[in-house]
Backbone as CSV, one residue per row, in Angstrom:
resi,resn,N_x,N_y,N_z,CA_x,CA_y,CA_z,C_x,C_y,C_z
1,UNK,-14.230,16.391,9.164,-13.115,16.071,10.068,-13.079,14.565,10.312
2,UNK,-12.012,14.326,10.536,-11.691,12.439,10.943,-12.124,12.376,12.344
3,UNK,-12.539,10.844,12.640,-12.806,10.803,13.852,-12.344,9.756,14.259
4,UNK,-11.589,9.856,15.258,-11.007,8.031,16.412,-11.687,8.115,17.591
5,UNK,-12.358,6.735,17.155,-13.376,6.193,18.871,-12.611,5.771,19.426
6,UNK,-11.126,5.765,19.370,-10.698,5.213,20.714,-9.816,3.676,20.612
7,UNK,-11.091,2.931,19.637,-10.691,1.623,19.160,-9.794,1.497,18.488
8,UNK,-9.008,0.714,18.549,-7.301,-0.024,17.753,-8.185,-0.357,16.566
9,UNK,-7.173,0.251,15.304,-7.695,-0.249,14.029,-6.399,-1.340,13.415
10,UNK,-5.350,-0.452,14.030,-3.940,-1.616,13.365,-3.043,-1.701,14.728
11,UNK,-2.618,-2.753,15.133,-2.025,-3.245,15.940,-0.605,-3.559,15.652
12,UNK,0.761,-3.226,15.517,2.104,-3.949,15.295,2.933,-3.689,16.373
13,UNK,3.315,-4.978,16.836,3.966,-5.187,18.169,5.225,-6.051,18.273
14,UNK,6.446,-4.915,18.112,7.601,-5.707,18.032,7.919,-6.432,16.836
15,UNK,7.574,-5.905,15.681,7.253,-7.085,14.598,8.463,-6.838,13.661
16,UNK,9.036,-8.118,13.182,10.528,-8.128,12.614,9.796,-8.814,10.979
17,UNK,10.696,-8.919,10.036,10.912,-9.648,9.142,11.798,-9.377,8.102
18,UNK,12.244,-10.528,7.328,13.693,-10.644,6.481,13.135,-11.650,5.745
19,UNK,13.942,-11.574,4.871,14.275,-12.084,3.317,15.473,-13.030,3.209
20,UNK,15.752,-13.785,2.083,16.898,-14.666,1.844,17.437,-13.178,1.324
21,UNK,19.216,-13.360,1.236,20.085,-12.707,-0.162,19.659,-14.148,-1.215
22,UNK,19.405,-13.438,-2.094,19.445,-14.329,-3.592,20.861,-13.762,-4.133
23,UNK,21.606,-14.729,-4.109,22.864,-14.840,-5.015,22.662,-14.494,-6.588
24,UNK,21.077,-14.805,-7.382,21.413,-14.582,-8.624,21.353,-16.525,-9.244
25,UNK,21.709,-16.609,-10.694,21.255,-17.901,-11.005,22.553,-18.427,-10.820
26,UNK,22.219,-19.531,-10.383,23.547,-20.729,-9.914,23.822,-21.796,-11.082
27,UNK,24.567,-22.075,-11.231,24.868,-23.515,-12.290,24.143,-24.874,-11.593
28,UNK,23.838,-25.689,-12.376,23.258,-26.828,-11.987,24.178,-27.567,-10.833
29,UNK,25.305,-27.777,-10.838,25.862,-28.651,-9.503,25.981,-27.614,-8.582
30,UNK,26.037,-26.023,-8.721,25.763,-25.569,-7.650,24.152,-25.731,-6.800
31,UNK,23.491,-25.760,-7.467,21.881,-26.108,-7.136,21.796,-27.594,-6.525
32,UNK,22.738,-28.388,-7.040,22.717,-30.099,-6.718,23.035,-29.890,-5.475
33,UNK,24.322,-29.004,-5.245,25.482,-29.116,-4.157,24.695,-28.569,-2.755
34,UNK,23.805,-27.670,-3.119,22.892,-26.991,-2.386,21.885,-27.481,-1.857
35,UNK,21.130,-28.672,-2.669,20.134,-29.115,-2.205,20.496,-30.462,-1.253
36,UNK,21.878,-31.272,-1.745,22.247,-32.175,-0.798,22.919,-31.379,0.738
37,UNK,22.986,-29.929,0.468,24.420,-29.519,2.223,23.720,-28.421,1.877
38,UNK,22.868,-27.859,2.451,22.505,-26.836,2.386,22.879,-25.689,3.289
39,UNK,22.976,-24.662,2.748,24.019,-23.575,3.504,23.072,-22.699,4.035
40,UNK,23.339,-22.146,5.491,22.718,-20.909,6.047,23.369,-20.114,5.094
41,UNK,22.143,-19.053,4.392,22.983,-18.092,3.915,22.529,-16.678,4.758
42,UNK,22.693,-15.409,4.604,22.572,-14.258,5.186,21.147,-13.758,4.793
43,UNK,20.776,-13.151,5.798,19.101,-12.227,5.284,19.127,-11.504,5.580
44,UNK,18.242,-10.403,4.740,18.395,-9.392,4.793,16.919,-8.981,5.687
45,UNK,17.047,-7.836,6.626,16.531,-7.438,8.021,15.616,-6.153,7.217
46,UNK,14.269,-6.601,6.716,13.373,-5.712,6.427,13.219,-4.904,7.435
47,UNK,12.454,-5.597,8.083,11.466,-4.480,9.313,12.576,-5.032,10.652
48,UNK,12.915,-4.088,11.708,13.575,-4.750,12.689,12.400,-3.911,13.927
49,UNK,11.704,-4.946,14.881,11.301,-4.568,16.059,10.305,-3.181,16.231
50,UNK,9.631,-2.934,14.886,8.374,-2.271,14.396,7.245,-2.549,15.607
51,UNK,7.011,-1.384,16.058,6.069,-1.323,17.063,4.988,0.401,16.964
52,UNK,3.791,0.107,16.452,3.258,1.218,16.744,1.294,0.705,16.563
53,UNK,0.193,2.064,17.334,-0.709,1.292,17.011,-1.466,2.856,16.305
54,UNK,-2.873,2.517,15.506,-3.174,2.839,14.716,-5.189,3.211,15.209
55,UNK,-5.191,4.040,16.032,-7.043,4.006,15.946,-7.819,3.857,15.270
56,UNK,-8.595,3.419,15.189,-9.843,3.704,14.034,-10.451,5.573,13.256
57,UNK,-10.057,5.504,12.483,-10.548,6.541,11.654,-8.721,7.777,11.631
58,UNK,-8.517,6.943,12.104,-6.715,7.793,12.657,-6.313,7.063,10.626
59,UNK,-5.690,8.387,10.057,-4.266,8.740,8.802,-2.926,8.961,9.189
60,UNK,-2.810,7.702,8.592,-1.032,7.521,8.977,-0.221,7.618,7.840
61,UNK,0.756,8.412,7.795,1.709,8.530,6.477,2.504,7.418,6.810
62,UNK,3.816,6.867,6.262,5.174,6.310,6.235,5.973,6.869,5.289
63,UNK,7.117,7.047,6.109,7.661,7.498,5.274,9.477,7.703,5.141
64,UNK,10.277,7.645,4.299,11.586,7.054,4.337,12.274,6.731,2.609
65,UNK,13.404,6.508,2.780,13.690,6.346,1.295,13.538,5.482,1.445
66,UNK,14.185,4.571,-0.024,13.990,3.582,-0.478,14.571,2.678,-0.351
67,UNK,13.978,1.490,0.274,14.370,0.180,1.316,14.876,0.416,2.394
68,UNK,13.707,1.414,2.977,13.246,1.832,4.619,12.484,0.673,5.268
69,UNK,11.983,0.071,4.283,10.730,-0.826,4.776,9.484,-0.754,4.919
70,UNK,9.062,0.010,3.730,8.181,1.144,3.758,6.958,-0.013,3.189
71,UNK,7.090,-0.656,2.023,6.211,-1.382,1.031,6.269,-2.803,1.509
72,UNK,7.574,-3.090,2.979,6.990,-4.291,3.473,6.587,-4.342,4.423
73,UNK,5.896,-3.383,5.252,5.131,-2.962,6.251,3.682,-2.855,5.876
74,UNK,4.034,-2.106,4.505,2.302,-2.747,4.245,1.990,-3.639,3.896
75,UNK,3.026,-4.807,3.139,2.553,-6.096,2.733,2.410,-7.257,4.086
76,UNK,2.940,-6.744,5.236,2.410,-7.537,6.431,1.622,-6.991,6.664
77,UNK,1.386,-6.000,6.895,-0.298,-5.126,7.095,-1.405,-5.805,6.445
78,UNK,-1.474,-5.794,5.622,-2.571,-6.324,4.510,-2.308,-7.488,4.476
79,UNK,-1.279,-9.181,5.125,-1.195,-9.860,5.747,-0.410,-10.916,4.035
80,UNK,-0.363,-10.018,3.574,0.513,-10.737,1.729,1.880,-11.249,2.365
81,UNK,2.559,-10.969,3.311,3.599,-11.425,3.554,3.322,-11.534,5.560
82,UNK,3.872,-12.666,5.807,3.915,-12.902,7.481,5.136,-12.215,8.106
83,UNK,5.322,-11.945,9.419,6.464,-11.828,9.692,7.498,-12.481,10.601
84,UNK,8.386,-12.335,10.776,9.042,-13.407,11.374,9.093,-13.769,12.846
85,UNK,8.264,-12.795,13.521,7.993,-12.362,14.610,7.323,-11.016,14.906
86,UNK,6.390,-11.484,16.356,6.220,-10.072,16.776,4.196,-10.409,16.080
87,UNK,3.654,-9.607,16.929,2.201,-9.077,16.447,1.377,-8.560,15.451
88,UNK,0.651,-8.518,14.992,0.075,-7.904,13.995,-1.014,-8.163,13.876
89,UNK,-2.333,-7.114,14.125,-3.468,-7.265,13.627,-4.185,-6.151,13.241
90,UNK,-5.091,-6.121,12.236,-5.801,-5.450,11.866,-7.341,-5.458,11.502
91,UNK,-8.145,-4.785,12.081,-9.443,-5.022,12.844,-10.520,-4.322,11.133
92,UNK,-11.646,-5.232,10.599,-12.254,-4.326,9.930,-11.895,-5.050,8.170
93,UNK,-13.007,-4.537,7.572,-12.518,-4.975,5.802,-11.155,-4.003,5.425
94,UNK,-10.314,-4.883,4.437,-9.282,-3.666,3.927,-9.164,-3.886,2.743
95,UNK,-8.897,-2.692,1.992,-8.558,-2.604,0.903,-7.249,-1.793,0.481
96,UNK,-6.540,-2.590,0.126,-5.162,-2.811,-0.202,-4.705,-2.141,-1.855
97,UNK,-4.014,-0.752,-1.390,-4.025,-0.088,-2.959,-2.461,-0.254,-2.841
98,UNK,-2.059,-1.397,-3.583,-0.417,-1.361,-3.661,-0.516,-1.357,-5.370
99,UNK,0.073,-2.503,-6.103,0.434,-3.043,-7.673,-1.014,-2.841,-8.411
100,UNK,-1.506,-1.678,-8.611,-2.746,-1.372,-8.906,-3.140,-2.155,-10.560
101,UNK,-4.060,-3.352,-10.211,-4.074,-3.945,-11.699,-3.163,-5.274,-11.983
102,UNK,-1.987,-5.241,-10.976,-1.066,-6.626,-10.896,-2.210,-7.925,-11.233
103,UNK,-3.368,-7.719,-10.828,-3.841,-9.412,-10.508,-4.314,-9.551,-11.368
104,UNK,-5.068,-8.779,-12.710,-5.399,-8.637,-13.821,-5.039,-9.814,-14.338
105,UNK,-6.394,-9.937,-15.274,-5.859,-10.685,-16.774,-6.423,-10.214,-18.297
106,UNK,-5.003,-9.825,-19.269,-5.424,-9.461,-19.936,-6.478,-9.771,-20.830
107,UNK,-7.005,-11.101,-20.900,-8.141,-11.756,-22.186,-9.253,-11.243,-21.290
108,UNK,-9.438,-10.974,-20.391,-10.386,-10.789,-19.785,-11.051,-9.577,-19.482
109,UNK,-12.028,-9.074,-20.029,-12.719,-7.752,-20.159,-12.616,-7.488,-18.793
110,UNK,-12.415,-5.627,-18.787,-12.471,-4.852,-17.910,-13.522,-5.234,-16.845
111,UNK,-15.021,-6.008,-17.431,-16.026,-5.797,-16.439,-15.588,-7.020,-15.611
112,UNK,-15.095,-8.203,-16.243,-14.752,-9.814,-15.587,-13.736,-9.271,-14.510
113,UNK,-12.797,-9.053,-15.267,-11.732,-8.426,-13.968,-12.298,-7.515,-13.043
114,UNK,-12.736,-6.917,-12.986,-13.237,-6.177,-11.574,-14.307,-7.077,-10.947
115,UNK,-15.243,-8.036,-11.230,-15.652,-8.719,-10.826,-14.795,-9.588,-9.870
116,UNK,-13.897,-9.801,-10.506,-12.700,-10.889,-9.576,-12.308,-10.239,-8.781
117,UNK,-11.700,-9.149,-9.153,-11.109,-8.466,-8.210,-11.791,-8.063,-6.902
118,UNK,-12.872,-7.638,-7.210,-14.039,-6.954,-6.250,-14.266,-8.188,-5.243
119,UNK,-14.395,-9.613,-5.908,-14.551,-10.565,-4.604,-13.415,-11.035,-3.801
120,UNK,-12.264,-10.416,-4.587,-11.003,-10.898,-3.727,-11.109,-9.895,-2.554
121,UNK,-11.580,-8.521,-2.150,-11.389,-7.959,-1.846,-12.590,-8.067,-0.584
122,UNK,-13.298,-9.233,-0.794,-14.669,-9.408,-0.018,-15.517,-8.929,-0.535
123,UNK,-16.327,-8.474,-1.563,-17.422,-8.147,-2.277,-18.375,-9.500,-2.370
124,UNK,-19.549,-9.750,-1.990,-19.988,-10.772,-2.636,-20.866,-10.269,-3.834
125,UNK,-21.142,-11.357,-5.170,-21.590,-10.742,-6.655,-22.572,-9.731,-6.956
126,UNK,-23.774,-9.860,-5.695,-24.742,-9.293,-5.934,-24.451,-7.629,-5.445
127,UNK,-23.691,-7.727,-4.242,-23.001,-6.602,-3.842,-22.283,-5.704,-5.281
128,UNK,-21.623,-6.203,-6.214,-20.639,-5.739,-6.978,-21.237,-5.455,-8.102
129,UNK,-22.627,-5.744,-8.078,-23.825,-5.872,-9.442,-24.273,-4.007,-9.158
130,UNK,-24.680,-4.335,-7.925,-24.981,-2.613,-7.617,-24.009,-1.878,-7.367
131,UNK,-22.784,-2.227,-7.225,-21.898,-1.065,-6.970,-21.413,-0.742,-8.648
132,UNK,-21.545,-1.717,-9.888,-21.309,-1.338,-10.945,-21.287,-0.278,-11.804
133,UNK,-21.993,0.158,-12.054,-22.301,1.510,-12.956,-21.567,2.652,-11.914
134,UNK,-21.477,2.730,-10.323,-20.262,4.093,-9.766,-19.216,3.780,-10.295
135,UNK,-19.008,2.388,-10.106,-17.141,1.922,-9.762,-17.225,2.284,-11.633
136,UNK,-17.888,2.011,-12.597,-17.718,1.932,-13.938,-17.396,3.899,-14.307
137,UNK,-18.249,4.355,-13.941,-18.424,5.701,-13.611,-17.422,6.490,-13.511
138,UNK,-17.006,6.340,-12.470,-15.965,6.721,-11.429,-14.278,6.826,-12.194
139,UNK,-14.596,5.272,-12.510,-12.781,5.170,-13.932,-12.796,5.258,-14.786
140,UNK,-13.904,5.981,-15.195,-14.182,6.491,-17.191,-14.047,5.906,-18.054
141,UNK,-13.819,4.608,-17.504,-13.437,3.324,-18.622,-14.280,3.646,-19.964
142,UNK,-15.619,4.201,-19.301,-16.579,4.013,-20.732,-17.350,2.759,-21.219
143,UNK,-17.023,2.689,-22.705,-17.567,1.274,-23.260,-16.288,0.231,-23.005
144,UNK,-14.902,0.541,-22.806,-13.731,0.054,-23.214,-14.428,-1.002,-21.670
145,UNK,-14.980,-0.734,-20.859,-15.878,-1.950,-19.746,-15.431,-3.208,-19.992
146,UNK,-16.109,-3.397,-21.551,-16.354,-4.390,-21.915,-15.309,-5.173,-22.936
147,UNK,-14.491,-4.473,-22.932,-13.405,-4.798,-23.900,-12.219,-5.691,-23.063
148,UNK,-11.478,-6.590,-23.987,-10.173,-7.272,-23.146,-9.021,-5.996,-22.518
149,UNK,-8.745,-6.548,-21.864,-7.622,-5.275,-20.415,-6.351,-5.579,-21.518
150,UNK,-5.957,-5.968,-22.240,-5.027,-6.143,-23.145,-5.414,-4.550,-24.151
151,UNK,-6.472,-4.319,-24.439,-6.395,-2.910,-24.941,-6.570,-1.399,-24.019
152,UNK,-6.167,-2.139,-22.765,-6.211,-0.546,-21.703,-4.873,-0.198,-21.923
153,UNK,-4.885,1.419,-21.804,-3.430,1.945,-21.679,-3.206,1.037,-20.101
154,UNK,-2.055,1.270,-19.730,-1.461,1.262,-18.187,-2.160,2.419,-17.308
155,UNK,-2.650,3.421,-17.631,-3.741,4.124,-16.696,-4.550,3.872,-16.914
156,UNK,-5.511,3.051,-17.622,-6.841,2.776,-17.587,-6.837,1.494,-16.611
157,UNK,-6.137,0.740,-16.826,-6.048,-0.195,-15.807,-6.297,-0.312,-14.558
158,UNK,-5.005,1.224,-14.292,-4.832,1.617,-12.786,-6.043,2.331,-12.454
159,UNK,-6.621,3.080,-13.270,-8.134,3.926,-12.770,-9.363,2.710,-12.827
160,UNK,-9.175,1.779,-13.279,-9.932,0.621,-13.166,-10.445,0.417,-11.342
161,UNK,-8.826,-0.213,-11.253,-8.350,-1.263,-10.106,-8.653,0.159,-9.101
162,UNK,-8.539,0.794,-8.626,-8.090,2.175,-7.894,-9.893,1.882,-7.177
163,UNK,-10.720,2.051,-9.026,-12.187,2.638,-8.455,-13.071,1.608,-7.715
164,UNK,-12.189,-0.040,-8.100,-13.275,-1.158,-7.477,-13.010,-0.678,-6.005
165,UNK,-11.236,-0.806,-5.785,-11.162,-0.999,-4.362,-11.707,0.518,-3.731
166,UNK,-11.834,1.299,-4.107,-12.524,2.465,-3.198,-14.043,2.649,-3.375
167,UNK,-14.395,1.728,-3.896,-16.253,1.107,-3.642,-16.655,0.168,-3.431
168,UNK,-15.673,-0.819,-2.831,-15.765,-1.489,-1.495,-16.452,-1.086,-0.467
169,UNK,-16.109,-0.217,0.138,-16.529,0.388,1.840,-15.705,-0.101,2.438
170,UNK,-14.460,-0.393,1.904,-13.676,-1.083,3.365,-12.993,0.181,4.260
171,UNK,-13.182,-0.587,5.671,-13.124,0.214,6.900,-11.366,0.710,7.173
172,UNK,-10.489,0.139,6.560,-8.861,0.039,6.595,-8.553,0.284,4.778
173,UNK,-8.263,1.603,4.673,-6.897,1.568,2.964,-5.750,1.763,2.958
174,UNK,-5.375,0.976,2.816,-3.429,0.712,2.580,-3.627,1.305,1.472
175,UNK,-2.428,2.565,1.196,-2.007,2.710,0.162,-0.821,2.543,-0.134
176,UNK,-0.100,2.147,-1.139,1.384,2.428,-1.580,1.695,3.030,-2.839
177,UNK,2.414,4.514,-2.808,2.513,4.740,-4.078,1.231,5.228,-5.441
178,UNK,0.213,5.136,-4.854,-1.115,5.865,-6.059,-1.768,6.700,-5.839
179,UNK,-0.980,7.866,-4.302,-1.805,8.814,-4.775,-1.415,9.717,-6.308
180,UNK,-2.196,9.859,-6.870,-2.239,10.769,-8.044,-2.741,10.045,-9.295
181,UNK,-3.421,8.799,-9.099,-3.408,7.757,-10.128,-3.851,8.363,-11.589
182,UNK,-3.541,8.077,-12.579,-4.228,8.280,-13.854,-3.528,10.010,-14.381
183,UNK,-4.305,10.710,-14.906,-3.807,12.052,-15.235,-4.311,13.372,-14.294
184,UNK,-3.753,14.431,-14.910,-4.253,15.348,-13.777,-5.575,15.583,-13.186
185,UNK,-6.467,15.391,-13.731,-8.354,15.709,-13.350,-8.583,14.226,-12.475
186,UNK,-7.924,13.484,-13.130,-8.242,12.286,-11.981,-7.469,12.137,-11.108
187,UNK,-6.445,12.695,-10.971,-5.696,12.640,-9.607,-6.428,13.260,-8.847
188,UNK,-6.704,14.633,-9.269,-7.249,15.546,-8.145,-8.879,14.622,-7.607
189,UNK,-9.704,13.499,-8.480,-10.805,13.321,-8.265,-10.433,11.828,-7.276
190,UNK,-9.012,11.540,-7.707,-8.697,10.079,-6.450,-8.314,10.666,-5.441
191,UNK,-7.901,11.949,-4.912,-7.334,11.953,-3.937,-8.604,12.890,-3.253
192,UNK,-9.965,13.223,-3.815,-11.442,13.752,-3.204,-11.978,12.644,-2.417
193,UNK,-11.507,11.291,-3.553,-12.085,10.232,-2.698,-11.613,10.049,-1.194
194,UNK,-9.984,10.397,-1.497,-9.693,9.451,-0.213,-9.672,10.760,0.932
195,UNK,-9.636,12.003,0.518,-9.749,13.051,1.710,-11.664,12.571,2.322
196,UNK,-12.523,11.935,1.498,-13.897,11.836,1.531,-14.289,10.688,2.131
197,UNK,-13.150,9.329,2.330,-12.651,8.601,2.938,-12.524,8.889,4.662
198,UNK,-11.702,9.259,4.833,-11.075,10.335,5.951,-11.956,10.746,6.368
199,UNK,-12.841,11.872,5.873,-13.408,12.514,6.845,-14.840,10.940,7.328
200,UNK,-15.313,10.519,6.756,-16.198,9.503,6.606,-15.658,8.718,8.231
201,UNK,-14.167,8.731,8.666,-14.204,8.554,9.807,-13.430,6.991,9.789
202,UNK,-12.744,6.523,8.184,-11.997,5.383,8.004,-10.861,5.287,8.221
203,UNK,-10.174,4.332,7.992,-8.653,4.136,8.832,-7.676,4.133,7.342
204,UNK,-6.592,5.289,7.688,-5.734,5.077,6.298,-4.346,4.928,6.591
205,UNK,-3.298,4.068,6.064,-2.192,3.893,6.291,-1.373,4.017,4.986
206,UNK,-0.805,4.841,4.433,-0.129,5.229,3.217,0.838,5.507,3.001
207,UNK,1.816,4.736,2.007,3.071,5.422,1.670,3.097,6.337,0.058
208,UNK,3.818,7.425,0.344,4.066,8.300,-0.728,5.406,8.736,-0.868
209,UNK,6.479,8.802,-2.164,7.097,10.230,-1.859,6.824,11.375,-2.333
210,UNK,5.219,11.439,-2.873,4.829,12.502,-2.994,4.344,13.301,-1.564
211,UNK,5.406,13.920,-1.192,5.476,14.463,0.602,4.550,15.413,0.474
212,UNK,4.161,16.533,-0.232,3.503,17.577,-0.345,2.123,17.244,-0.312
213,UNK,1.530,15.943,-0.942,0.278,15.602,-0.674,-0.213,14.746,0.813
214,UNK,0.579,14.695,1.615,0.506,13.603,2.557,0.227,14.714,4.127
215,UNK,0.427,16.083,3.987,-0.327,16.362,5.074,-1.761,17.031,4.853
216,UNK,-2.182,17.204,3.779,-3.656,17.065,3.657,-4.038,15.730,3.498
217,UNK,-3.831,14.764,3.807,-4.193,13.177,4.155,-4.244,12.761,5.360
218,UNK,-2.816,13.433,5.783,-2.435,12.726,7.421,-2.453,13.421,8.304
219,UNK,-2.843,13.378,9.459,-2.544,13.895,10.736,-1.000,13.388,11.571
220,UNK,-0.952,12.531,11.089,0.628,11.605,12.043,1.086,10.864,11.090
221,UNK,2.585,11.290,11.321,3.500,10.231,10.328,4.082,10.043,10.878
222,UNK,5.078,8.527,10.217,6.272,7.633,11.026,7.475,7.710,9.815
223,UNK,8.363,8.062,10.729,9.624,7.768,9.702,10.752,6.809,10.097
224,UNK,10.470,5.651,8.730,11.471,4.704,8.623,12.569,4.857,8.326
225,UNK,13.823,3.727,8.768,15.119,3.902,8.666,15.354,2.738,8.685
226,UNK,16.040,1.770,7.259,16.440,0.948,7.685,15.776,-0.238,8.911
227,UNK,14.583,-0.089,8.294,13.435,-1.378,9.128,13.092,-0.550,10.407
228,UNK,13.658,0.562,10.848,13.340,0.927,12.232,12.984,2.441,12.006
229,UNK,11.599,1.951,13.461,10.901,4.129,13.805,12.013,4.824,13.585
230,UNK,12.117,5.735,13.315,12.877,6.472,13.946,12.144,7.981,14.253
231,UNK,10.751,8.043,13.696,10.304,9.266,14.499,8.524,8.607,14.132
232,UNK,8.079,9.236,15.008,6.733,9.052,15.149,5.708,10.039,15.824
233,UNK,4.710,10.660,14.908,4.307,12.461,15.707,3.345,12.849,14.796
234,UNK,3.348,14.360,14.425,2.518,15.026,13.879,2.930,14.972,12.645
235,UNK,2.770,14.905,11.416,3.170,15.131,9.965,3.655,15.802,9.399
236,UNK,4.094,17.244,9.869,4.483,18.380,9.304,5.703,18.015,10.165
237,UNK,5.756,17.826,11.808,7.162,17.885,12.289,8.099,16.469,11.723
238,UNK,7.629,15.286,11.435,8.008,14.544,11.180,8.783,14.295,9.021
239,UNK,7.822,15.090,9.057,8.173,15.427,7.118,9.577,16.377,7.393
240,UNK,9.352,16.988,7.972,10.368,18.034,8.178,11.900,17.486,8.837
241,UNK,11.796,16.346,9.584,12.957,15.903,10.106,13.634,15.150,8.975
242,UNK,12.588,14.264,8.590,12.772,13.647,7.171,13.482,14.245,6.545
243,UNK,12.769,15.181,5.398,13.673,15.973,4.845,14.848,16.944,4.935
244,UNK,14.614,17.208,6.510,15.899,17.766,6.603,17.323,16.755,6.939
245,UNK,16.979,15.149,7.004,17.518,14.256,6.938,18.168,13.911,5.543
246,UNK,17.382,13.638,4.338,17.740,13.582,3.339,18.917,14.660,2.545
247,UNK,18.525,16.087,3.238,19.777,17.549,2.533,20.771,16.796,2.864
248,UNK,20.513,16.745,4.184,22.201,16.246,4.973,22.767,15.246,4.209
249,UNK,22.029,14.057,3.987,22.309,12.864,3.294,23.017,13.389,1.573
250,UNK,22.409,14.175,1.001,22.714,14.676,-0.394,23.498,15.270,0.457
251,UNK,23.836,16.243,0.660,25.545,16.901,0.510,26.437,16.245,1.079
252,UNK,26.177,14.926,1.785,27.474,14.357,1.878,27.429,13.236,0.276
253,UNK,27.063,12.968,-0.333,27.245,12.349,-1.219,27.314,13.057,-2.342
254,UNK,27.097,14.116,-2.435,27.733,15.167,-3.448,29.381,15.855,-2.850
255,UNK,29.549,15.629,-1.604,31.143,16.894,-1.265,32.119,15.288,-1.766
């Protein structure tokens, strides 16, 4: 079973943020014209006035279609993007499962890259020396370890990146988008981890639209709209408003 002492693990208070509109590529005297008179242009209103908090060892779903504000809630979470206002903190190591493998480089053998990776994530070397042979273990890489990431499929990659950051020990996992990583036997063995996670008594904040896996993860979900709560509760009642949000939404765009 999960456990919350009580203690704030994620903190967001009132917290806004937006984007430029990008017009797209401009002609050179439009770029000239721009850089001498520069124009307010319009932004677009990611998150508007996001407020909720998060205990320690407490599973939080998110959840909403697409450009709810779902993937930039966790990129201020995990602190990759600031916001334009408003609070935010988060207490504890985190490990951040968004672009699984993004930071990669291909000339660089499987074992170099997780090395990097592992210290971006706060690992120091000697730490990442002994966690080697699980995290190696764990993503079946095999001998391919040692080989350039230029010959991984796109799931070897992701079962790479997946196994450093969940042998970390970090106390906070953002996920976006990986539960199920790799093929079927390893989905079912990434998502042992993170129910094994959970009960261990760690803090998880995750987006999926795989809805069916997210209340054996979560106890409480939030549903986004257009940068804003619009429900916040138990996971089953909140999936359920959701989706019974979305029918409605499809049959008016089908009549």
């Amino acid at each position: 079973m999960s456990r919350c002492d009580g203690r704030l693990a994620i903190v967001f208070e009132d917290v806004w943020k937006s984007f430029p509109h990008h017009a797209g590529q401009m002609l050179i005297r439009d770029r000239l014209s721009h850089l001498l008179q520069p124009k307010r242009h319009e932004r677009f209103q990611a998150l508007k006035g996001i407020s909720f908090t998060m205990q320690q060892g407490e599973s939080v779903a998110i959840v909403g279609h697409n450009g709810a504000g779902k993937s930039t809630l966790l990129n201020v979470a995990t602190g990759l993007c600031r916001p334009d206002r408003g609070r935010v903190q988060v207490e504890g190591r985190v490990a951040p499962l968004l672009e699984l493998g993004s930071g990669f480089h291909p000339d660089l053998t499987g074992a170099e890259n997780l090395y990097i990776y592992a210290a971006l994530l706060g690992l120091k070397r000697r730490e990442v020396a002994a966690r080697l042979d699980k995290i190696v273990a764990f993503s079946e890489i095999g001998n391919f370890i040692h080989e350039p990431l230029r010959t991984y499929s796109s799931g070897m990659v992701m079962r790479l990146a997946f196994s450093v950051a969940v042998h970390t020990d970090p106390d906070v996992l953002i996920i976006d988008e990986v539960l199920g990583v790799g093929d079927m036997a390893f989905s079912r063995k990434s998502n042992d981890k993170l129910r094994e996670y959970r009960d261990l008594g760690k803090t998880m904040l995750c987006v999926s639209h795989a809805t069916a896996i997210l209340p054996d993860l979560c106890k409480r979900g939030i549903w986004l709209d257009r940068g804003r709560v619009v429900e916040d509760g138990p996971i089953n009642a909140v999936l359920e408003a959701y989706q019974a949000s979305q029918l409605g939404r499809t049959r008016v765009m089908t009549s």
